[in-house]
RODO-2510 file (C-alpha; in nm, 4 decimals, decimal comma):
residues 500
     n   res          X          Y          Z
     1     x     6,8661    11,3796    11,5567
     2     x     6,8931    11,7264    11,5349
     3     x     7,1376    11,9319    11,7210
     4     x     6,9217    12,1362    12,0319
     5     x     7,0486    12,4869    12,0854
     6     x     6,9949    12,8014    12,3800
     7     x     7,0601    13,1234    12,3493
     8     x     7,1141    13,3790    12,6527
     9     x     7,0734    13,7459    12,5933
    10     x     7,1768    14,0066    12,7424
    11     x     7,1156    14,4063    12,6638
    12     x     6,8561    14,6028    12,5142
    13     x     6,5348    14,5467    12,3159
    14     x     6,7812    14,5407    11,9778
    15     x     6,9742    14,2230    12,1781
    16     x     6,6020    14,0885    12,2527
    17     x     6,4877    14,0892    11,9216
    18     x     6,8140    13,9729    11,7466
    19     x     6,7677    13,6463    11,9716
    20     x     6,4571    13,5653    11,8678
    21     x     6,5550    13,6600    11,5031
    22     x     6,8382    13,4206    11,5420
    23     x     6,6064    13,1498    11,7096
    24     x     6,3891    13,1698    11,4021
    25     x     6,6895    13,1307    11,1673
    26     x     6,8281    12,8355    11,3435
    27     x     6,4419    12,6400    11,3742
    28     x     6,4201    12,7370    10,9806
    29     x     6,7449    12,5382    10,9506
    30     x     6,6579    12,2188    11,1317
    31     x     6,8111    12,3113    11,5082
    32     x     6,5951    12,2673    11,7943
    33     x     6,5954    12,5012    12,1021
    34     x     6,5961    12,4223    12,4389
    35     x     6,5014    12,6057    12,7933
    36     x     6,8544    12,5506    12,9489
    37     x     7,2348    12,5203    12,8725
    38     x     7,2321    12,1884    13,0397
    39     x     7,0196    12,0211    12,7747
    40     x     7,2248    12,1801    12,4604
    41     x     7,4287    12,0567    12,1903
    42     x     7,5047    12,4802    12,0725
    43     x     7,5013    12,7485    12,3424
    44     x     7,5210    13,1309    12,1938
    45     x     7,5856    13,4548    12,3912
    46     x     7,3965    13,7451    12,2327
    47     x     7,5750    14,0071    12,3764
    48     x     7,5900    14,4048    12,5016
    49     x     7,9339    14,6409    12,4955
    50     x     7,7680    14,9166    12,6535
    51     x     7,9012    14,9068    12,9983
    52     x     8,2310    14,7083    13,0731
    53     x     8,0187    14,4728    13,3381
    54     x     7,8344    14,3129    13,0327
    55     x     8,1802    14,2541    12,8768
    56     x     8,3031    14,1051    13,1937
    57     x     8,0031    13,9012    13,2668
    58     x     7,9980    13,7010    12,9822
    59     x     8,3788    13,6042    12,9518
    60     x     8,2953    13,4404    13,3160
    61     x     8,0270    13,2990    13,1732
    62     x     8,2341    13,1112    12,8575
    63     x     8,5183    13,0426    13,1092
    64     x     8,2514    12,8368    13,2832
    65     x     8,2011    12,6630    12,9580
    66     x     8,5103    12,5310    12,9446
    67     x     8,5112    12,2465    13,1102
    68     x     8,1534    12,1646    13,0208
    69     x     8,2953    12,1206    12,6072
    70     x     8,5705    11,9199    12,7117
    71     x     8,3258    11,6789    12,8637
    72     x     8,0600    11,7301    12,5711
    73     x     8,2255    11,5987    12,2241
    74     x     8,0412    11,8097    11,9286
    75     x     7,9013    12,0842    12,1438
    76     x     7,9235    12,4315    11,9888
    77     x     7,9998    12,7895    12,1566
    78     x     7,9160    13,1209    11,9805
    79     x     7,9198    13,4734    12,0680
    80     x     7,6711    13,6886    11,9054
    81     x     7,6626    14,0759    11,9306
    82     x     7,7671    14,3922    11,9773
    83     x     8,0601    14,2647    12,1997
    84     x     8,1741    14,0182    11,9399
    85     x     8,1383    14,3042    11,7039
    86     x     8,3613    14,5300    11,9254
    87     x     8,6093    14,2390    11,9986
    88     x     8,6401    14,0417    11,6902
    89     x     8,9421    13,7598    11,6844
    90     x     9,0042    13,8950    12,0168
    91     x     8,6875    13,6762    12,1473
    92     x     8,9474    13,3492    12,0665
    93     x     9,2154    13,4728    12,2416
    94     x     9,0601    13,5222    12,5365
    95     x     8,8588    13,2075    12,5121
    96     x     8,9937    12,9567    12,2867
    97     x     8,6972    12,7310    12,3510
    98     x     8,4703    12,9436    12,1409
    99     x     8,3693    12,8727    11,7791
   100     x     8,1566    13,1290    11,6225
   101     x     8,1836    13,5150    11,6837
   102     x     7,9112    13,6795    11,4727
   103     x     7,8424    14,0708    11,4667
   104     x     7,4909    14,1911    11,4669
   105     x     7,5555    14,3050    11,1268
   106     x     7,5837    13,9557    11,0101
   107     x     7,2967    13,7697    11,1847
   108     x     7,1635    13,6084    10,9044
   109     x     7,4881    13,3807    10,8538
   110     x     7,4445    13,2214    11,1800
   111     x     7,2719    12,8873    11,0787
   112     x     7,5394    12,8507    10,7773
   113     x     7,8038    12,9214    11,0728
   114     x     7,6725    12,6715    11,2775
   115     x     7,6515    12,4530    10,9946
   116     x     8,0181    12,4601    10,9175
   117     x     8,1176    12,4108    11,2755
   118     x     7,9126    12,1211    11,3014
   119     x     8,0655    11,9756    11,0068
   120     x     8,4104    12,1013    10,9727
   121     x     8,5131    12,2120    11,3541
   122     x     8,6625    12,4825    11,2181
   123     x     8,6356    12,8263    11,3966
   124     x     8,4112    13,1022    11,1997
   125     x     8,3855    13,4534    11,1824
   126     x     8,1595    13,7220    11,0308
   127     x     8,1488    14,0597    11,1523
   128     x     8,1610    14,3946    10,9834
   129     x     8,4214    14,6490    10,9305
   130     x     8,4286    14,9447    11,1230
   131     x     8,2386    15,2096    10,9627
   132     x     8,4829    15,3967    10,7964
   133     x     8,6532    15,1487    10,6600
   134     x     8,3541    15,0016    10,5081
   135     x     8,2384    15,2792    10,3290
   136     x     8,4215    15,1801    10,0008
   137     x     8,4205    14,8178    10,0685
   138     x     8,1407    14,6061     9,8972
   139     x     8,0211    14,2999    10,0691
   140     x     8,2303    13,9695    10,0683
   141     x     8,1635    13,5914    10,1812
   142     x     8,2512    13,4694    10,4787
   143     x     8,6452    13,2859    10,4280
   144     x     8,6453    13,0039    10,6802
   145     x     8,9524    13,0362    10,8950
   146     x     9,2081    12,7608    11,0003
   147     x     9,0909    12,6018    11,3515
   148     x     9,4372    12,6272    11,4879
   149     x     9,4876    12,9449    11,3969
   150     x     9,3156    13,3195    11,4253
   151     x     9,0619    13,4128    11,1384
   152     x     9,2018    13,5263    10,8409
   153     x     9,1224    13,8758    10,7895
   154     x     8,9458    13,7778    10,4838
   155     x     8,7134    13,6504    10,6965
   156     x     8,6208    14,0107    10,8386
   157     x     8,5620    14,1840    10,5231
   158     x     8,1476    14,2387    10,5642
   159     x     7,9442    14,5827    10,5892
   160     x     7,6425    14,6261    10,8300
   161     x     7,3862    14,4113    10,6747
   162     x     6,9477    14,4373    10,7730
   163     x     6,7947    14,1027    10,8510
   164     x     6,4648    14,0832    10,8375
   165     x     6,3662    13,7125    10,8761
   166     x     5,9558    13,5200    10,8494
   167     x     5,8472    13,6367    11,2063
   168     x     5,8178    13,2373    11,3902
   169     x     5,5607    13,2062    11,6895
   170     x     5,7358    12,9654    11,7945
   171     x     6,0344    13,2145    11,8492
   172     x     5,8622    13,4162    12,0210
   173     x     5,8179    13,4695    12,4220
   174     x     5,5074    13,6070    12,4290
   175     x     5,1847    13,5354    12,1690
   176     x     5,0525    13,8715    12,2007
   177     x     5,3570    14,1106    12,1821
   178     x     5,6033    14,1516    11,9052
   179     x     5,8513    14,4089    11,8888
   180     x     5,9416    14,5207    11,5454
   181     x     6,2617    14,6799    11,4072
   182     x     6,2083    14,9528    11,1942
   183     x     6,5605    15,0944    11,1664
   184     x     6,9227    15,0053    11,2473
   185     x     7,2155    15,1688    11,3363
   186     x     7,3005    15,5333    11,5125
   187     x     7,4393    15,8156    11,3887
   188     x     7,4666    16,0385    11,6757
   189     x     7,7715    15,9964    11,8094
   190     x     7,7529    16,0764    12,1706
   191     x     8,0977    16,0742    12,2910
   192     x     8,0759    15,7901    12,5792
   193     x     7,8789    15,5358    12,3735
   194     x     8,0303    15,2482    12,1597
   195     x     7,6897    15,2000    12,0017
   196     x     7,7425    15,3470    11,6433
   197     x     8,0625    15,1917    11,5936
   198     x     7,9450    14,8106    11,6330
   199     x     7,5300    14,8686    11,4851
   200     x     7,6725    15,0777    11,2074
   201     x     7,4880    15,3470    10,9953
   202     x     7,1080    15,4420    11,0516
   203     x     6,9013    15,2491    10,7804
   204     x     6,5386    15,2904    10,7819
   205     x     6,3181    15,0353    10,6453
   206     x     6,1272    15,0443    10,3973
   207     x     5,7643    15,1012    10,5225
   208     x     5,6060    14,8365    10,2954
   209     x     5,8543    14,6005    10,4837
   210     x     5,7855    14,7259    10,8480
   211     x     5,3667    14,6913    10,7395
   212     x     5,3825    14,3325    10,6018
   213     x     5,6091    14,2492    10,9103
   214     x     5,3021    14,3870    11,1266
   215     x     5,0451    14,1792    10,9490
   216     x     5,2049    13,8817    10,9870
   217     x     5,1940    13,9111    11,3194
   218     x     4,8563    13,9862    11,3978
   219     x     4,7751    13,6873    11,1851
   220     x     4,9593    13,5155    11,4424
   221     x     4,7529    13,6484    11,6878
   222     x     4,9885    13,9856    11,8051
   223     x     4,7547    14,2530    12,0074
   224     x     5,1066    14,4879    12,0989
   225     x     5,3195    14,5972    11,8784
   226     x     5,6597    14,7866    11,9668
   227     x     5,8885    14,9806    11,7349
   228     x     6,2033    14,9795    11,7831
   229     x     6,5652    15,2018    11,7084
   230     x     6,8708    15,3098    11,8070
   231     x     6,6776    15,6434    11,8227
   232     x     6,3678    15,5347    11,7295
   233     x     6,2074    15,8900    11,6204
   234     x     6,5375    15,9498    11,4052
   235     x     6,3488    15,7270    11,1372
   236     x     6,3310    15,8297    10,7993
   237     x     6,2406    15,6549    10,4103
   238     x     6,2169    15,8516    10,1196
   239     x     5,9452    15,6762     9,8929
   240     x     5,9449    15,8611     9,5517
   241     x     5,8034    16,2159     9,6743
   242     x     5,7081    16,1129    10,0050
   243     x     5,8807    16,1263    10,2927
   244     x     5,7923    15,8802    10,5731
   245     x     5,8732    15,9300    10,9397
   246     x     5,7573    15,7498    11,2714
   247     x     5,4189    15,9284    11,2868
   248     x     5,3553    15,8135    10,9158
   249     x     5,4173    15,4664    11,0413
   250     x     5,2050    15,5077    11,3493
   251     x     4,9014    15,6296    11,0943
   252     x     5,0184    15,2958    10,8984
   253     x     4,9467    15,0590    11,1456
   254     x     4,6067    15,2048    11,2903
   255     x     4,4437    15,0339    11,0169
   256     x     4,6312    14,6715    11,0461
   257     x     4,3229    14,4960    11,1967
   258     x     4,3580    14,3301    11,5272
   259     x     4,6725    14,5406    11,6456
   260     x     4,4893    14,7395    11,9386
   261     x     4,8547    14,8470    12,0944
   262     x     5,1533    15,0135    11,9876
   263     x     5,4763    15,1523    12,1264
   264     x     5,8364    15,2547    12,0488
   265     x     6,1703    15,2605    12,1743
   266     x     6,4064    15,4397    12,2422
   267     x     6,3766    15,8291    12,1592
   268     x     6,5789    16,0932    12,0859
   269     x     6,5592    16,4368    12,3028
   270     x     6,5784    16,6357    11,9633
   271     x     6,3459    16,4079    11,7418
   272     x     6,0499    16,4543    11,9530
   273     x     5,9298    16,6780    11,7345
   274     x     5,5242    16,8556    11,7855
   275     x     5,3663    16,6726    11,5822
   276     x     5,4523    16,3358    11,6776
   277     x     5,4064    16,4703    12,0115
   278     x     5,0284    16,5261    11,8496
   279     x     4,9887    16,2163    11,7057
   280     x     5,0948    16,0053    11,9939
   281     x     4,7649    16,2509    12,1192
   282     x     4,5298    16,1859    11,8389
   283     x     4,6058    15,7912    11,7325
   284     x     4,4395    15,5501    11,9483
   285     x     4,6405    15,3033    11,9051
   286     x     4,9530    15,4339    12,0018
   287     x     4,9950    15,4625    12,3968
   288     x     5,0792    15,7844    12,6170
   289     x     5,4503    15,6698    12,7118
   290     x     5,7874    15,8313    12,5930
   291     x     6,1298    15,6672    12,6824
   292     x     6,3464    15,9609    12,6116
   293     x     6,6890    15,9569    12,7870
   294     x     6,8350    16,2722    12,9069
   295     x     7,1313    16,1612    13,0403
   296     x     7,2622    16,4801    13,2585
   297     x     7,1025    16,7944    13,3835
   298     x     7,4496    16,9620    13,3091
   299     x     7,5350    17,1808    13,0112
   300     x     7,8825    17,1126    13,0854
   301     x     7,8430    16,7124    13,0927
   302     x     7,5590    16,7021    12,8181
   303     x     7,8507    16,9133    12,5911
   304     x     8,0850    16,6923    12,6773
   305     x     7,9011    16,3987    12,6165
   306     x     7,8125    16,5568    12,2402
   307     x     7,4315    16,4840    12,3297
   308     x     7,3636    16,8654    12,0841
   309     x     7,0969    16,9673    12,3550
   310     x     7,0381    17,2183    12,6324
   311     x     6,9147    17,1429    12,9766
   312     x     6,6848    17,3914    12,9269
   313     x     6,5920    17,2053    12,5680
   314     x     6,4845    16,8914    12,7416
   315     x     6,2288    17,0609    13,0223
   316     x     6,1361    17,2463    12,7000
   317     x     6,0523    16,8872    12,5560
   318     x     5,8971    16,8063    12,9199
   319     x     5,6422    17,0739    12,9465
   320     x     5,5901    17,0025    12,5931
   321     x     5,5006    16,6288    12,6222
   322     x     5,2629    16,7271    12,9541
   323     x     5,0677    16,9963    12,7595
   324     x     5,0183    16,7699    12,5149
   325     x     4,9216    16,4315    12,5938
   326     x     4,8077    16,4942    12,9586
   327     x     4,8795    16,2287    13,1741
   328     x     5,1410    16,0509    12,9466
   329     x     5,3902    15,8592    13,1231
   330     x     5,7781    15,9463    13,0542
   331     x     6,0968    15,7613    13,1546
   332     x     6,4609    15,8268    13,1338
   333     x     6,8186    15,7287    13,1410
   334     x     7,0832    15,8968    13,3444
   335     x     7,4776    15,8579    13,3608
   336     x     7,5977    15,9629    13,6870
   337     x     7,9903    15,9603    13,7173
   338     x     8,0793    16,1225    13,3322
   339     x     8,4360    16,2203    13,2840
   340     x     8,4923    16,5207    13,4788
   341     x     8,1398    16,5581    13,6468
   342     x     8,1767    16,7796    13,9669
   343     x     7,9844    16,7339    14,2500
   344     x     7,7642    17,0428    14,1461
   345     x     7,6928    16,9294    13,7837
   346     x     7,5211    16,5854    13,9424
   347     x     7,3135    16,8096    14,1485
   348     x     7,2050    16,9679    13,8421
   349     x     7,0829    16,5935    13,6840
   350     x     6,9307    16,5294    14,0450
   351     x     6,7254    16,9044    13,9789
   352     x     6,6380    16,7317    13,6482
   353     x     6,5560    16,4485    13,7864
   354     x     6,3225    16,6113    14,0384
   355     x     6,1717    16,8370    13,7896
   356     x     6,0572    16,5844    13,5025
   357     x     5,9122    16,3702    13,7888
   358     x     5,9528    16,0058    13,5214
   359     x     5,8074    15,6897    13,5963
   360     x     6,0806    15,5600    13,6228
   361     x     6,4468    15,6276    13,5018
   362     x     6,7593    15,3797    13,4251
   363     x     7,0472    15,5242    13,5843
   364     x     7,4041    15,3840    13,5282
   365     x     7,7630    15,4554    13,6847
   366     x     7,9566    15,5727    13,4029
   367     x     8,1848    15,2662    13,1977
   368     x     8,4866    15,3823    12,9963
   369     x     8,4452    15,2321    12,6583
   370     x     8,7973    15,2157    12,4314
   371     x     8,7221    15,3422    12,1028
   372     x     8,4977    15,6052    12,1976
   373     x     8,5857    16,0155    12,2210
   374     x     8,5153    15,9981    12,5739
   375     x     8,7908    15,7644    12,6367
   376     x     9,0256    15,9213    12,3619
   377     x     8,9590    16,3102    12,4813
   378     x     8,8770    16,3063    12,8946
   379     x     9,0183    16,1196    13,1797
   380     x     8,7722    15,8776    13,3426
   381     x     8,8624    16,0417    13,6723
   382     x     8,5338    16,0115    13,9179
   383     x     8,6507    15,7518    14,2012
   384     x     8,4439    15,4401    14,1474
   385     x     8,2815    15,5149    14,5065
   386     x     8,1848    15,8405    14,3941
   387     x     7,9872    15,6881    14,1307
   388     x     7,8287    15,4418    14,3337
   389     x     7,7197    15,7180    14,5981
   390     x     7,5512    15,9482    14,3294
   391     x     7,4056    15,6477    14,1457
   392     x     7,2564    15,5340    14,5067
   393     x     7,1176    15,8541    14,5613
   394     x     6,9868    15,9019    14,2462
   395     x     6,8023    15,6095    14,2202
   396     x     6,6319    15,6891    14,5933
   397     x     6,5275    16,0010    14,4745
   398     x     6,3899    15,8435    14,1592
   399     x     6,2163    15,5724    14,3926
   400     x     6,0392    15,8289    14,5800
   401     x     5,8681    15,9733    14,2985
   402     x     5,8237    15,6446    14,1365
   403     x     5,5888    15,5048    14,4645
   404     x     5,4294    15,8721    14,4321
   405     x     5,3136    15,8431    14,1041
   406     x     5,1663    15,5219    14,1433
   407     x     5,0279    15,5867    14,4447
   408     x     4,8145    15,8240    14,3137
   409     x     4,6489    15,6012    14,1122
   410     x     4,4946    15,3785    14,3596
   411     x     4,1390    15,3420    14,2977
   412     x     4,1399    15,4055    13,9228
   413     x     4,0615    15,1444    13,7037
   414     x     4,3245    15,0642    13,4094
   415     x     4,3071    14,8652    13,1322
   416     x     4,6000    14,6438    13,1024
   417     x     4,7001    14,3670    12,8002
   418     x     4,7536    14,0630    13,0619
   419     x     5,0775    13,9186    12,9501
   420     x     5,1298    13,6194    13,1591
   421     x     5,1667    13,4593    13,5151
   422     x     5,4027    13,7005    13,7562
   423     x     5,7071    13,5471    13,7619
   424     x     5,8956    13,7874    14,0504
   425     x     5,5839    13,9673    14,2104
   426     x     5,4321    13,8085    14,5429
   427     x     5,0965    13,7149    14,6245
   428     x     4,9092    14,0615    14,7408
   429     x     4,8119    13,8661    15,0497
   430     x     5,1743    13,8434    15,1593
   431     x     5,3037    14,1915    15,0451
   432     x     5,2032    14,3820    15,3318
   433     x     5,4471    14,2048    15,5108
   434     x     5,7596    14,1753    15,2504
   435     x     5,7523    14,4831    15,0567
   436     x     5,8705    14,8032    15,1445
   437     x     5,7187    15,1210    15,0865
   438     x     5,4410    14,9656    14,9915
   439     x     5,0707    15,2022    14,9906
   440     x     4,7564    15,0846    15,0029
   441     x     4,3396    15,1150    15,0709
   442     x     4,1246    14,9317    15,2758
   443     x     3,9108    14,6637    15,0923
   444     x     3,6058    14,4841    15,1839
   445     x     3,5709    14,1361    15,2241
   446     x     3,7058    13,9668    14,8912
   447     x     3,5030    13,6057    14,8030
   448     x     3,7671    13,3216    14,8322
   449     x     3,9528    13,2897    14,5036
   450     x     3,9414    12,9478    14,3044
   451     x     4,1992    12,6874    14,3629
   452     x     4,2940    12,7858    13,9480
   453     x     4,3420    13,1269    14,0028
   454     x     4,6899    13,2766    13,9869
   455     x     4,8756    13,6133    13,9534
   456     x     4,9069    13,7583    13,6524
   457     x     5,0822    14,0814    13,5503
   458     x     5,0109    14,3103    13,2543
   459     x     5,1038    14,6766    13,1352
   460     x     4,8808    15,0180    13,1768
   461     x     4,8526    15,2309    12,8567
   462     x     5,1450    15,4484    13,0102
   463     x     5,3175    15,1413    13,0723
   464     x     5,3345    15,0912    13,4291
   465     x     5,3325    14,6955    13,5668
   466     x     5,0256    14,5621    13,6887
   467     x     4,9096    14,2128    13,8632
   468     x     4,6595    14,0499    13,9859
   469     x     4,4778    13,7314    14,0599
   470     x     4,2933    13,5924    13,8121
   471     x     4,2385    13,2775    13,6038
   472     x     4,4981    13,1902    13,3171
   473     x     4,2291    13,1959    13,0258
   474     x     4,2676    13,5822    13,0956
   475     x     4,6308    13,5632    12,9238
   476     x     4,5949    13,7440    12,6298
   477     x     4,2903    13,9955    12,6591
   478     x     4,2476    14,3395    12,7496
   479     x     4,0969    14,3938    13,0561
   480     x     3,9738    14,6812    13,3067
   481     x     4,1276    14,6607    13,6524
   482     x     4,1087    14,8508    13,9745
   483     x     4,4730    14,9653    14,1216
   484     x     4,4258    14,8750    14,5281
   485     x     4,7811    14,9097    14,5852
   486     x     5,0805    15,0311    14,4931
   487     x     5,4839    15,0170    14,5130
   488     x     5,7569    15,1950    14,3165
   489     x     5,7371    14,9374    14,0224
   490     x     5,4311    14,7825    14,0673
   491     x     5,0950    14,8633    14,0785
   492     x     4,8447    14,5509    14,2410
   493     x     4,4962    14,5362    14,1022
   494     x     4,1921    14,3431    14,0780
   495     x     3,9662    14,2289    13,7792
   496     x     3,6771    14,5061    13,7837
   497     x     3,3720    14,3642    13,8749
   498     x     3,2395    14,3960    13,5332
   499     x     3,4556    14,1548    13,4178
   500     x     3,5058    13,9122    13,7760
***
């Protein structure tokens, strides 16, 4: 019988995709996945380092564990990630119960991991130097370290390493969307992230790769394809002569048949250059929505957070992105709380905020991260309430605009790739009554829905959320619908009457 596994993730699209790369590798070797922890022979943590409260949040979570392995005989624990990464051996100390702490550099070792565990129950470890150290060390194999004991540091001697796994259905959440990797690592350096250190090195891929990777999944029946980076617009392959960048690979994939969507994540302020600015415009395909974080509308806080651009740079890039896909959709992240930040330099990110006007923008108290320049260079010295003030305030302000830009598109008519049954949204019928801020027009009579329809949510070109009721054979297609209503993260529609 084979051993059943779950994996819970938690991070960014790079954490997302790793899972089900991981899933893939496990089914591949024989292991079964499950829905829940509670049904599981192997439970693995794919995990984020970005913010301390990720950090913290799974520890509590494997200190749950505890007991549940004592009374399980054979079960397995492993923590995947950039926090394993980050932590290394330290992962054991601070919960023995753990046997596997793989770095994302290493993911394609996990099944032989799990393997050895299962058959050995001996601890194992694979993740990768740090960067400068590896740069004049060549790959080695994993050394299997002594259960009683800490991994040898043989065991640790690895460089960042691609994985780039069959693409499984099975693996998959979602039929009809994919994302797909098409470089790793970060070079930027911004002096409050721990990123570069546990991704390692940009590598592009090679665009043959990224292409085959494509058609595989529209074989499989994939309408929505997203690319995804670090900074996703830093991507670069030199093929002989030819130099390929993210616009080449959006001209690519206009001609994989049945791809009718495409998207990519996350941006970099200085890579959005004009002409992929114009060919977001001109490609069909691709849809009119930019995730470019700014972080600060300070000089002083965007200098010391070595982000290399102006203020005045990024509304450049704002005006630039308006004149030239009109009506594109742009969101952002924000960091309120940076070392240092004085009450006037977070006015200046809420005048950026007010200015860009974003769908909708991720905003974050500030996390010390050891290792980083921020921690080694400034003092983390904005009061914890502080932080949670501005980041309250900021995210009203960003609500505002949020319910008025989607407000302001009642009555149009969308078309939206329908993804799936709502999960979190409530039945239109009932919002008027539950959700705040909530705008809407008056309808005529509707005819009584059948006892199979359900609500189903989907995403706009510019990528704001959409549901409605309709039948379940609508999962899947692309279909027009008319916005009645509106909130500040959802938009409620119904099938056009073309298509009722």
């Amino acid at each position: 019988m084979p051993l059943k596994f779950h994996i819970e993730t938690v991070g960014c699209q790079m954490n997302v995709l790793d899972s089900e790369l991981a899933m893939a590798g496990l089914i591949a070797a024989g292991y079964q996945p499950v829905s829940a922890k509670r049904y599981a022979d192997i439970v693995l943590f794919n995990t984020c380092s970005v913010r301390q409260h990720a950090e913290d949040k799974i520890y509590s979570a494997l200190g749950r564990l505890k007991h549940w392995k004592e009374q399980k005989p054979g079960a397995i624990i492993g923590v995947m990630g950039c926090m394993a990464q980050n932590d290394k051996e330290a992962v054991f100390k601070r919960a023995p119960h753990v046997d596997i702490v793989l770095g994302p550099g290493q993911l394609a070792q996990l099944p032989d991991l799990v393997k050895a565990v299962e058959q050995n129950r001996e601890r194992q470890i694979a993740v990768s130097l740090d960067r400068i150290s590896s740069k004049n060390t060549n790959p080695s194999p994993l050394t299997p370290s002594p259960s009683s004991l800490l991994p040898h540091p043989s065991a640790i001697k690895d460089s960042f390493r691609q994985f780039n796994p069959q693409r499984l259905l099975r693996a998959r959440g979602n039929p009809h969307q994919a994302m797909v990797r098409i470089m790793f690592g970060c070079d930027k350096f911004c002096s409050y992230c721990i990123v570069p250190g546990v991704r390692g090195p940009e590598q592009s891929r090679p665009p043959h790769e990224i292409e085959a990777e494509i058609c595989q999944l529209a074989d499989q029946g994939c309408l929505e394809v997203t690319l995804i980076g670090q900074t996703v617009n830093s991507y670069r392959y030199k093929q002989g002569e030819r130099i390929w960048r993210l616009q080449d690979l959006f001209a690519m994939i206009e001609n994989i048949d049945g791809i009718r969507r495409v998207r990519f994540v996350t941006s970099f302020p200085r890579g959005m250059t004009d002409d992929l600015l114009q060919a977001i415009r001109d490609l069909p395909k691709v849809m009119p929505f930019v995730h470019v974080p700014a972080q600060s509308g300070s000089n002083a806080v965007l200098k010391r957070m070595k982000r290399h651009y102006s203020v005045e740079e990024y509304r450049d890039l704002l005006d630039r992105i308006d004149a030239t896909i009109p009506g594109a959709a742009v969101t952002s992240d924000f960091i309120v709380g940076f070392c240092g930040e004085t009450d006037d330099e977070y006015r200046q990110t809420v005048d950026l905020v007010k200015y860009g006007r974003f769908k909708n923008c991720f905003i974050f108290k500030y996390s010390e991260r050891p290792g980083t320049t921020a921690a080694e260079l400034f003092n983390d010295d904005v009061s914890e309430a502080v932080k949670k003030r501005r980041n309250n305030e900021l995210l009203a302000i960003q609500n505002a605009i949020s319910l008025e830009l989607n407000a302001a598109m009642i009555g149009q008519t969308v078309e939206i790739l329908v993804e799936g049954t709502s999960k979190n949204a409530t039945k239109r019928q009932n919002t008027e009554q539950t959700t705040p801020d909530l705008v809407q027009i008056d309808l005529p009579e509707n005819t009584p829905l059948p006892c199979d329809t359900v609500q189903l949510t989907g995403h706009t070109p510019c990528d704001r959320i959409v549901v409605f009721d309709g039948s379940p054979s609508l999962v899947g297609q692309i279909l027009p619908i008319k916005i009645v209503q509106a909130a500040p993260f959802t938009l409620f529609g119904e099938l056009s009457e073309t298509q009722s």
